[in-house]
C-alpha positions as CSV (number, residue, x, y, z in Angstrom):
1,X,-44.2,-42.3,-68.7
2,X,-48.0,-42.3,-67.3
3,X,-46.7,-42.1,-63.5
4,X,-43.9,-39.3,-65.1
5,X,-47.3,-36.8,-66.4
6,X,-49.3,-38.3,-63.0
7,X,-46.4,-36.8,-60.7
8,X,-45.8,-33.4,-62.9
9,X,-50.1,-33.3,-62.6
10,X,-50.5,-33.7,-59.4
11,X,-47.4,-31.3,-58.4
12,X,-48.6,-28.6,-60.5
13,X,-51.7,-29.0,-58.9
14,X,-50.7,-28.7,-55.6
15,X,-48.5,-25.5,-56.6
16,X,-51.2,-24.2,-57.9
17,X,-53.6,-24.4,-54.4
18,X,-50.2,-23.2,-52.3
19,X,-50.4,-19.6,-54.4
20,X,-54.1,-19.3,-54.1
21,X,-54.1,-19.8,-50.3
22,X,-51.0,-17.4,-50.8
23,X,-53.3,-14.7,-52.7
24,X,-56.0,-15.8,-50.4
25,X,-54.1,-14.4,-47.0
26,X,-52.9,-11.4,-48.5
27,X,-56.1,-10.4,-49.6
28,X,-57.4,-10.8,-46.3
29,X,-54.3,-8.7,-44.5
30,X,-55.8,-6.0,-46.8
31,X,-59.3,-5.9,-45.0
32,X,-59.6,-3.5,-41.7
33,X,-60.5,-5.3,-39.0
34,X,-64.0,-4.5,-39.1
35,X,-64.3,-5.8,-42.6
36,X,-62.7,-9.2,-41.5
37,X,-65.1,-9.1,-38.6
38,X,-67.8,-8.6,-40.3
39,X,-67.0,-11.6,-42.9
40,X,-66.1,-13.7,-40.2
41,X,-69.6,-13.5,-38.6
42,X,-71.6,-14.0,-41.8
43,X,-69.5,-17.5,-41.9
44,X,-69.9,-18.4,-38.6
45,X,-73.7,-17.2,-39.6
46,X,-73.4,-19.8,-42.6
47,X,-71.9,-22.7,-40.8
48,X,-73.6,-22.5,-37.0
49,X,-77.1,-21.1,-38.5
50,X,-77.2,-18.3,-36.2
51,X,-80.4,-16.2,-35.7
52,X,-80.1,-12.2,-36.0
53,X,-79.1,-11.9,-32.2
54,X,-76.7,-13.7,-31.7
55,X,-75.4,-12.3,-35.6
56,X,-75.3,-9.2,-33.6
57,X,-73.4,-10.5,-31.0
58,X,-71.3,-12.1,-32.5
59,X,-70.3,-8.9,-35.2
60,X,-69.3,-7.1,-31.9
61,X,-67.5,-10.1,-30.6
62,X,-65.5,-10.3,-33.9
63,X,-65.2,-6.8,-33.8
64,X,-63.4,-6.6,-30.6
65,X,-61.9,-10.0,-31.1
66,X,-59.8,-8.5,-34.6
67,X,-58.8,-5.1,-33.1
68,X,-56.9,-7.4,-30.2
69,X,-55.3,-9.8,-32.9
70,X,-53.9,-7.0,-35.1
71,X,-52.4,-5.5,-31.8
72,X,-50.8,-8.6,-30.5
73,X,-49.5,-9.3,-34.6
74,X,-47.8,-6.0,-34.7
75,X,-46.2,-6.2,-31.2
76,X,-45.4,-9.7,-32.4
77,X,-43.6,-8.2,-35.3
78,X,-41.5,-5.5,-33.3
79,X,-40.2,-8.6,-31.1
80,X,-37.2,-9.8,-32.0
81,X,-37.7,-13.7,-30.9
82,X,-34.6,-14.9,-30.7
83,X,-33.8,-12.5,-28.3
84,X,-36.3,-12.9,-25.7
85,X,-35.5,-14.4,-23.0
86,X,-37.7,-17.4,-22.0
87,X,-40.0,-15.4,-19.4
88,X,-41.1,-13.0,-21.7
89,X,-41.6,-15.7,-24.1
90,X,-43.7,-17.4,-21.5
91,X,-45.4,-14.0,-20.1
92,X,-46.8,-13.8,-24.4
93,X,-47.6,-17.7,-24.6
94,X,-49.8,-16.9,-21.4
95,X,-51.2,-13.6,-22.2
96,X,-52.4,-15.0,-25.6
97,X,-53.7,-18.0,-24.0
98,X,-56.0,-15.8,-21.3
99,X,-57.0,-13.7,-24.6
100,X,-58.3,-17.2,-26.5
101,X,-59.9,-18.3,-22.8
102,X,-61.7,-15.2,-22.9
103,X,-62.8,-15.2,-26.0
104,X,-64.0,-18.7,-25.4
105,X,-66.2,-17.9,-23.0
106,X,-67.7,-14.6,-24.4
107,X,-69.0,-17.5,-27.1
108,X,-69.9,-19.8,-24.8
109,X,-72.7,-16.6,-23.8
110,X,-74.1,-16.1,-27.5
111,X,-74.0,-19.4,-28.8
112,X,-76.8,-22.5,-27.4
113,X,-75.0,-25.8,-26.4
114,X,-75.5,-27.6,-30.1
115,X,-73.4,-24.7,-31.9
116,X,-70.9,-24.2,-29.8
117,X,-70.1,-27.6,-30.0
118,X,-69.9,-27.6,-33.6
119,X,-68.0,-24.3,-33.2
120,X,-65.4,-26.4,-31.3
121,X,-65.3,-29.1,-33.7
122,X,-65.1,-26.6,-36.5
123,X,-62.2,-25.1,-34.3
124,X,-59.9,-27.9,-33.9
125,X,-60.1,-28.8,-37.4
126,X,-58.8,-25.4,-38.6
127,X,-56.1,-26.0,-36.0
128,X,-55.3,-29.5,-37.4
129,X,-54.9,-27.5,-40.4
130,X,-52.7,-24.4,-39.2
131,X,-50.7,-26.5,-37.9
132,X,-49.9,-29.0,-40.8
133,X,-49.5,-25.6,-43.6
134,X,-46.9,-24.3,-40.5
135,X,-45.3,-27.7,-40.1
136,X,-44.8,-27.5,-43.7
137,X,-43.3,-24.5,-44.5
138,X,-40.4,-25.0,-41.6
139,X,-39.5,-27.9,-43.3
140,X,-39.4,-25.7,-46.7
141,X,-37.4,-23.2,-44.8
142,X,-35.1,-25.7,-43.6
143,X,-34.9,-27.0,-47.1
144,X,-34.0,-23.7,-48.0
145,X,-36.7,-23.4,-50.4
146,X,-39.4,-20.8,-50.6
């Protein structure tokens, strides 16, 4: 009976988290993309200790960087997947990859060697992260559940 109200615990709990990273993403598709620049600096302000400089920078930076994502997310939206063929499919998997390259090196510029580091760090994590939440709702979707 103890494991029984453990499992229904710790299930609820973890329900629970799934809809406020729900509520969480559509409360950020809400913001412009100036507003989600401009919160995305102030963290990377938080986290990297940036000085007012490289703030600037960095705001104009995010900027730029949030106008070019919401671009490539509608285009991605008007695609129809299954029906491109496997060059354009390649042609957008390199595109993108230039766009991250680039924006890569635009940091390299603002940040010093110590915080970019931890940037990177930082980075893969949220990657390791990505990928696991993506990982898990194919297997949902396979699952047939929502």
């Amino acid at each position: 009976m103890k494991k029984l109200m453990i499992i229904l615990f710790l299930g609820s709990t973890l329900f629970s988290f799934g809809q406020n990273e729900e509520k969480q993403r559509k409360m950020l598709e809400d913001f412009s993309p100036e507003q989600h620049a401009i919160l995305q600096t102030k963290k990377m302000a938080l986290e990297l200790d940036l000085n007012d400089n490289q703030q600037k920078e960095m705001l104009d930076l995010n900027k730029k960087w949030a106008e070019i994502k919401v671009k490539k997310r509608t285009e991605m939206k008007s695609l129809n997947k299954e029906e491109m063929s496997s060059t354009d499919r390649f042609n957008h998997m390199n595109a993108m990859l230039d766009d991250k390259l680039a924006h890569q090196k635009e940091l390299k510029k603002i940040l010093n060697e110590d915080q970019y580091a931890q940037w990177k760090k930082m980075s893969h994590q949220r990657g390791k992260q990505l990928k696991g939440k993506s990982e898990q709702k194919a297997y949902k979707h396979r699952k047939g559940q929502k």
